[in-house]
C-alpha positions in Angstrom: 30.0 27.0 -37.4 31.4 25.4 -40.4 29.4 25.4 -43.4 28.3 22.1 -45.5 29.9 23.5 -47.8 33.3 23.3 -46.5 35.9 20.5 -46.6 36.1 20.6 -43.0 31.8 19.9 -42.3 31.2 16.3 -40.8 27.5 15.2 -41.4 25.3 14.6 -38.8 24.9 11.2 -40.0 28.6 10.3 -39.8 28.9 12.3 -36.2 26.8 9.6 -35.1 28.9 6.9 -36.6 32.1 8.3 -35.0 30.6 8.7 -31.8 30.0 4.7 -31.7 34.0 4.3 -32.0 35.7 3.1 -28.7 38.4 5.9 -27.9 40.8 7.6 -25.4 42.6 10.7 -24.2 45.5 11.3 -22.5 45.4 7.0 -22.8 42.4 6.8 -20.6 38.9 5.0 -22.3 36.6 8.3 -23.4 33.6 8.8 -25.4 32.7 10.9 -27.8 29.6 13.7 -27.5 27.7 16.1 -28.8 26.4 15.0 -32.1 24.2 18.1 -32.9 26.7 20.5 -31.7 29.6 22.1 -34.0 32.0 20.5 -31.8 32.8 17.0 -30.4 33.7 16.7 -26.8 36.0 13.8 -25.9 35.2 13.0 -22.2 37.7 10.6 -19.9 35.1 7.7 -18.4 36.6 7.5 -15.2 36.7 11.4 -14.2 35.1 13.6 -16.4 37.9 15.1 -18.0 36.6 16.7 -21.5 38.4 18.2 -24.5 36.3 19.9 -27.4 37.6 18.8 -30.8 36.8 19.9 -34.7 34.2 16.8 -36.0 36.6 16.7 -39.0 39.6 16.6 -36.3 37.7 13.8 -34.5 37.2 11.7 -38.3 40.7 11.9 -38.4 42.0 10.8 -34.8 39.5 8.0 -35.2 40.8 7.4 -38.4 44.6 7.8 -38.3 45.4 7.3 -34.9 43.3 4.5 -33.4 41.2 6.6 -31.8 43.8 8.2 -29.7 43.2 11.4 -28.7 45.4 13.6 -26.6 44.8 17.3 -24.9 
């Protein structure tokens, strides 16, 4: 679990922002879960495919690469 103190710790309250951000792995729409746990999980729409991610790894995808998650 990463602490709040660290520079890696994504607040719930953001979490729930980043969640509401239209993504996609492996190029195929996803969404994003798992607000209250330590990890995201990036989920295809079509099939179900899921990838767990660092919340700090998911602000930056989101942020640096259009949302564009790969596995």
């Amino acid at each position: 679990m990463t602490s709040p103190d660290s520079e890696f710790y994504v607040p719930v309250e953001r979490r729930r922002e980043l969640i509401m951000h239209e993504v996609t792995l492996n190029g195929v729409r996803a969404t994003i879960g798992g607000v209250m746990n330590d990890f995201a999980t990036v989920r295809q729409m079509p099939n179900g495919l899921g990838c767990d991610f660092a919340w700090a790894t998911v602000e930056h995808i989101i942020e640096n690469h259009n949302g564009e998650f790969n596995s």
